[in-house]
N, C-alpha and C positions, 0 to 999 in steps of 0.2 A: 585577411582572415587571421594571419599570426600576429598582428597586431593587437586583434580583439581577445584572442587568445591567452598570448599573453595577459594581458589585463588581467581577464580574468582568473586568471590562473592566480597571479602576485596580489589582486586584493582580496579573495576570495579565501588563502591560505592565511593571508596576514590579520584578515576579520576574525577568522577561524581559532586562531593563537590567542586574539583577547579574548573570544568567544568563552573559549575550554576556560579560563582562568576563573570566570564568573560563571562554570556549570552551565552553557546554555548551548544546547543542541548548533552545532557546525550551520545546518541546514538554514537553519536562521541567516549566519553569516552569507552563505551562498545566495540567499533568497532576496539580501538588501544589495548585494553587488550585481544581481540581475536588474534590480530596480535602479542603481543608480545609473548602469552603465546601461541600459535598456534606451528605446528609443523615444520613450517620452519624456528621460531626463537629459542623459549625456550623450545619448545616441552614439557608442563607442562600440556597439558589437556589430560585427560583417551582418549584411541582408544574405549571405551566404550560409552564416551559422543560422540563424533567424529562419531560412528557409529549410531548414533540415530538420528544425527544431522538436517536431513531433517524430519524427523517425529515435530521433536520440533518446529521448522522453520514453518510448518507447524500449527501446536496448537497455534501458540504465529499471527499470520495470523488471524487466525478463530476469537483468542479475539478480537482483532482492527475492527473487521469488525463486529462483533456482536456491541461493542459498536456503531458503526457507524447504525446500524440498527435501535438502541434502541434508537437513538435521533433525527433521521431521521422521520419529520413528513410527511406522508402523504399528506394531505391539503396544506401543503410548498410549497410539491414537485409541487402539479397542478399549483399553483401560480405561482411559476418562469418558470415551462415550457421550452419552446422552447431554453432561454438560458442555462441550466441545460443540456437538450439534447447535444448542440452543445457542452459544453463544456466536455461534456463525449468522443466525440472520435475526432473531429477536430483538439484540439494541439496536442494528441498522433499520431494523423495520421503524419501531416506535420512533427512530430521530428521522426516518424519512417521512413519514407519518407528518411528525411535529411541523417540519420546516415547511414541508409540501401543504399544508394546509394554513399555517401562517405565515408563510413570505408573504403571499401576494396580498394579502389583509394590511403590512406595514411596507410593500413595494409596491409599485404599476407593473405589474408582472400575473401571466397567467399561472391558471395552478398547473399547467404541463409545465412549464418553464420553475415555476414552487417546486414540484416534484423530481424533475432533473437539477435542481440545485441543492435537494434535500438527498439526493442519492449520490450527489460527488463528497456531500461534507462529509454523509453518514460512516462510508469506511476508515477505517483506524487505519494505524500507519503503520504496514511493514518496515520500513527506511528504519523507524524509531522502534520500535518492538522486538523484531525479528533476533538483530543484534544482541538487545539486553536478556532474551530468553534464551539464546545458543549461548548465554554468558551462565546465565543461571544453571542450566542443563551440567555444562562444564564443571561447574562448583558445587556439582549437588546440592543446591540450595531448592527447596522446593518441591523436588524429584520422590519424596516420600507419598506425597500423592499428586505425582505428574501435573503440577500447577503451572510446569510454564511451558510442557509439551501440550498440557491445554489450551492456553495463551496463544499460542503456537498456532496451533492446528486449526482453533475456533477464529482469531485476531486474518488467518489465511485466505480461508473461507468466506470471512465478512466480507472481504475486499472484491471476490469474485462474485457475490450474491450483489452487492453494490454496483459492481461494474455492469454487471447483466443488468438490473432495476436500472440504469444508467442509461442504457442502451434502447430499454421498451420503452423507455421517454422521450430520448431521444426520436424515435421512431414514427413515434403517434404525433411528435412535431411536424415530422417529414411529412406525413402520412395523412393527419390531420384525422388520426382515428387512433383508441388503444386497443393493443391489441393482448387481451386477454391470453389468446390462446401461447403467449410466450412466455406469460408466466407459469402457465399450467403446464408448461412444457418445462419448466424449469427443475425439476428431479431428473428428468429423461437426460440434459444437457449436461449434468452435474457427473452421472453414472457415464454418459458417451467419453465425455471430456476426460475424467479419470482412468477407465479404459483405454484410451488410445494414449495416455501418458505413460501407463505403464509398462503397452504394445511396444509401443519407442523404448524406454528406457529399459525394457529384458535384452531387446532388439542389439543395444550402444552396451550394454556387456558382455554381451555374448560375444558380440564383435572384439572388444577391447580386451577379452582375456586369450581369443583365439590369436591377434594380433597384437604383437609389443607394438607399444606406441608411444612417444614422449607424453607426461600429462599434460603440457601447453601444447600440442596436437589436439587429445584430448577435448582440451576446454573450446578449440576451435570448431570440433564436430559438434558438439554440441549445442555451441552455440548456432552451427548452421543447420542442425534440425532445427531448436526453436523457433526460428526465425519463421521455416517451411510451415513450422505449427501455425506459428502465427498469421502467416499469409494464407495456407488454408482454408484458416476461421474465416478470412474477408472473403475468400472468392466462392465459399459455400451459403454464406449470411443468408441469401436469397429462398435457399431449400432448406434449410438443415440449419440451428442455432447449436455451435458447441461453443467451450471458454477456451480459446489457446492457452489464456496464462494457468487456467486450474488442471491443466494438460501439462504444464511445464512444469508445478510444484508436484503432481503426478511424478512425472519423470525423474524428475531429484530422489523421490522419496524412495524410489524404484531401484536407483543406485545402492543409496542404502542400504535397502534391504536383501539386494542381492549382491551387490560389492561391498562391502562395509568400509575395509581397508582405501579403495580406492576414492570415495563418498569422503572422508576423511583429508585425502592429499588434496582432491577439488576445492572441498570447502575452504581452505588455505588461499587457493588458488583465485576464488574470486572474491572472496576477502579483499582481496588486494585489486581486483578489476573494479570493485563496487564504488575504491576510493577517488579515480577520475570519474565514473558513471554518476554518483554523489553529488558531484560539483557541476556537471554539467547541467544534469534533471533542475535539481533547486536555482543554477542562475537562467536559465531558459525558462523556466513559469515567472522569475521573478521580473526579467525583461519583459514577459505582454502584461504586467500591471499596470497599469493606466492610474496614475495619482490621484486624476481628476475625480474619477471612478470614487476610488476609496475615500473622498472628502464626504463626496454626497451621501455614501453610505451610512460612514458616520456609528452614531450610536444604537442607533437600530438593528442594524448589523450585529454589533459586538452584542446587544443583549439577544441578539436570538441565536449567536453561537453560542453564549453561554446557557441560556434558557433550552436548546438543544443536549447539552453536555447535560446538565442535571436529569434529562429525560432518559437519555442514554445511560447513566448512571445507575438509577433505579432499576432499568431494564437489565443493567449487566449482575445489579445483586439479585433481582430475581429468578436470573439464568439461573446461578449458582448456587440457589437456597438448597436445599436438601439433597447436601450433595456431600455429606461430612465436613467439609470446610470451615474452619470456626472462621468467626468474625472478622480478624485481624485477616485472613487470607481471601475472603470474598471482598476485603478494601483492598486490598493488593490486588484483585483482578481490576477492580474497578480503576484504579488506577491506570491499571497498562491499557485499556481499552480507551483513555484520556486522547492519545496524542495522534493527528491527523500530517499527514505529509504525502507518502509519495503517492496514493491516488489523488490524491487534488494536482497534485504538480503534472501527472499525468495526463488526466484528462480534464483538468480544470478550463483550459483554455478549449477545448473539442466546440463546444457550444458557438462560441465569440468564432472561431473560425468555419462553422458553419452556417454565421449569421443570423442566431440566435436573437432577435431582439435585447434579450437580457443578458447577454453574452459576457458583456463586459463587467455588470453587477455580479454574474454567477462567478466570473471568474475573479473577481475582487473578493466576494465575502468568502471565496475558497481558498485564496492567499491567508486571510484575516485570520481563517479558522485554523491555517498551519503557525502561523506568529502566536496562537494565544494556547493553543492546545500542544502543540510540540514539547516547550520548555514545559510545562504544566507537567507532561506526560512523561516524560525523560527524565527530569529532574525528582520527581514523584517516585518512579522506579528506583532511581539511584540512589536515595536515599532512605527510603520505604523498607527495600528487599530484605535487609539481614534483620528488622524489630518484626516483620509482619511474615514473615515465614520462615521456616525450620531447616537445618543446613544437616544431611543426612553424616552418619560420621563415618563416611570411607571421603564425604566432601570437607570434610571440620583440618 
């Protein structure tokens, strides 16, 4: 295992270095050392990490989304409202829409199987996002009208509305029936799940101001309620549908608004955690790619991730039509809602390991979608931000 480790560790930082030189998202670099050293190439990573691989995938999830909690203001959120809402499930809807009704027209695939491969592509990437909006936040760039606690809030949300849609397909797999009544249940789960995020996180201050405590203490409590959150969700799944992770951006956001100072030292704090978690997430999806896979895919593929993104495009400037936003800032959304990573990386391979028929296609063209969309979406941001929106002047 410290062999494979290793490895990892020395080409994954070293891709990384040429990566940043040519602007192009780390994750990429992570994602071709998972494929090379993976076992259908070099077969150099432990069946040890390999077996764990979804647990990690999962922790490395949890930190992305707690940071996203911890800089997610509240008061923001009422402020942008209604476009925030829309942009939480309208462009996932239309691009799960799109995929779910023409994969299986251009694959051998069912439309359950269409539909669950349209609902891993369809969420945007915290990994890529989250970072460059706590960036803008920072810089007051955009903050005159809350355009990247928008980003934020709605880019959060897409991700959970995705995972659930993810989930009722998965199901009606299992099941061999869909089951409506989880999406109609889907407000109720949304309202539970926040709720008890918030239960939690009054709960971890109240605690935290009564008690001195180191903030790497801290970050360890926390981390072992999410965890509980999260095993929770699984051992209730049966009765009761809540989102542990829309429970844990909950909980962040909870700190914030009741600790503010302390929200602050955390966010620092897993900053720094997110940067091992980063490398592990991107080279563990990049190891179950199967090459072979991605040959046959091919073209078809690539035009339906891209004939997906144009659909989601439209869908994201509609969110934000009459919403004050001149033009140049409703492309700058459109932009940030571009780049795809850590839900595919998460649950891209869930299918293929629960023996999906299409498992291994779903989980190649949800690689594909993080290679074409990541740099697209990152590099778009990073270059886009100061011509297409306004830099407040306590930020100048």
């Amino acid at each position: 295992m410290l062999y494979s480790i290793a490895l990892i560790l020395i080409i994954s930082l070293t891709l990384n270095l040429l990566f940043e030189k040519i602007r192009v998202p780390g994750l990429i670099a992570f994602m071709i050392t998972g494929i090379v050293l993976g076992p259908f190439v070099l077969d150099q990573i432990s069946n040890d990490i390999l077996g764990i691989s979804g647990d990690l995938r999962e922790i490395a999830l949890i930190v992305i989304l707690l940071r996203a909690g911890l800089s997610l203001d509240l008061n923001d959120l009422k402020k942008v409202g209604r476009p925030a809402i829309l942009l939480s499930f309208i462009p996932a809807t239309v691009e799960i829409l799109f995929i779910g009704f023409v994969s299986p027209l251009i694959f051998d695939i069912s439309y359950v199987e269409g539909f669950m491969l349209g609902s891993i592509v369809a969420a945007v990437s915290p990994a890529v996002v989250v970072p460059r909006m706590i960036h803008l936040i920072e810089k007051k760039i955009g903050t005159d009208k809350q355009i990247p606690q928008m980003i934020l809030a709605g880019s959060s949300i897409d991700d959970i509305y995705a995972i659930v849609i993810f989930a009722i397909f998965l199901q009606a797999y299992e099941t061999n029936s869909f089951a409506l009544t989880s999406l109609a249940l889907f407000p109720v789960t949304i309202v539970v799940s926040l709720l008890m995020g918030i239960g939690v996180g009054l709960l971890l201050v109240f605690l935290f101001k009564k008690i001195h405590l180191r903030d790497t203490v801290k970050v360890l409590i926390i981390f072992g309620v999410t965890f509980l959150i999260v095993v929770f969700e699984d051992a209730i799944k049966n009765y009761f549908s809540i989102s542990g992770l829309l429970a844990v951006i909950a909980l962040g956001g909870t700190i914030l608004k009741s600790y503010p100072v302390l929200a602050d030292r955390l966010t620092h704090k897993f900053s720094k955690i997110w940067v091992p978690a980063e490398i592990m997430l991107f080279v563990l999806v990049g190891a179950a790619v199967d090459i072979s896979v991605l040959k046959s895919a091919g073209l078809w593929a690539l035009l339906l991730v891209f004939a997906s993104l144009a659909f989601r495009m439209i869908a994201v400037f509609l969110s934000v039509s009459k919403t004050g936003l001149n033009n140049k800032e409703k492309i700058f959304t459109c932009i940030s809602y571009l780049p795809k990573a850590t839900v595919q990386a998460a649950i891209g391979a869930i299918p293929l390991a629960m023996g999906v028929p299409a498992g291994a296609l779903i989980l190649t063209i949800s690689v594909l979608a993080i290679f074409v969309t990541a740099p697209l979406g990152a590099i778009g941001m990073d270059q886009t931000h100061k011509k297409l929106l306004q830099t407040t002047k306590e930020g100048i």
